[in-house]
N, C-alpha and C positions, 0 to 999 in steps of 0.2 A: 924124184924117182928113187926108189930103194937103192940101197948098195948093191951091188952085184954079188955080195958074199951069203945073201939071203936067196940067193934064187939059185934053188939044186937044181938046173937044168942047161942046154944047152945054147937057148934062145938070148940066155941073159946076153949075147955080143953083139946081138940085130938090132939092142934098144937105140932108138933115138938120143943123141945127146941133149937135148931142149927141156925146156921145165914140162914137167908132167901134171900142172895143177890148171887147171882142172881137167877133167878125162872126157876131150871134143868128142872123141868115139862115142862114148856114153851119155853124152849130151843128143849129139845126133838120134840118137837109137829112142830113147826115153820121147825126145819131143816128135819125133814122129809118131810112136805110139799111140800120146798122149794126146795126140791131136787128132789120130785116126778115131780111136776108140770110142767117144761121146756119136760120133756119126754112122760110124759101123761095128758095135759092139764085137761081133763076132772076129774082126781083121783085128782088132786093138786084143783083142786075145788071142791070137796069133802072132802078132805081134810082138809079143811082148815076151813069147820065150827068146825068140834072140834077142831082146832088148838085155836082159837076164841074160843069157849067155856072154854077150857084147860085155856086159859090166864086171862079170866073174874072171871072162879073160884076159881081160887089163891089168888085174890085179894078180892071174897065176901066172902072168908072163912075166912078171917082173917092172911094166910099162907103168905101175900106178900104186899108189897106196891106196887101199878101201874108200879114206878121207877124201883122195882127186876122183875117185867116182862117186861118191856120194855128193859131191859138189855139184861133180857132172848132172845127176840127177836130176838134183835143184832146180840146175838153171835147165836141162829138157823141159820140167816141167810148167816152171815159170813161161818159156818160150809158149809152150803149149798154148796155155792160159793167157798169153799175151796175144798171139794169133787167134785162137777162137772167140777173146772176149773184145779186141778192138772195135769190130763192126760195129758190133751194139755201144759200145761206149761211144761212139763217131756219133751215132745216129741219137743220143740221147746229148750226147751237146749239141749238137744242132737245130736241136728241135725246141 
């Protein structure tokens, strides 16, 4: 979590004391997304402005450094890709 001497604002005393790596908000937000979006293009682009929103204010609140949302990202996306690609891979060892 950043110092609290970097963040000009008020919120800096609401943070959580717990590690800040990686950014679960930002995980959440990404893998849902990213998993709506191959199915229904048009929500996954709705979507994804607060996804983007969600990731922007982790990191202006003080909660995160860029790097624990960019982590966060990652593993959304990985989750993603790991949910919409199981089936098939299930169904292709099985067979």
């Amino acid at each position: 979590m950043p110092p609290k001497k970097w963040i000009p604002h008020d919120e800096v005393e609401d943070r959580p004391e717990s590690s800040s790596f990686p950014s679960g908000h930002t995980s959440a937000a990404v893998a849902f997304t990213a998993a709506v979006a191959p199915a229904w293009p048009l929500a996954g682009a709705l979507c994804a402005v607060p996804a983007v929103m969600v990731a922007v204010e982790r990191v202006q609140s003080g909660a995160h450094y860029p790097s624990d949302v960019a982590a966060g990202t990652a593993i959304g996306l990985a989750a993603a890709w790991l949910v919409r690609s199981t089936p098939r891979l299930l169904l292709r060892h099985w067979r």
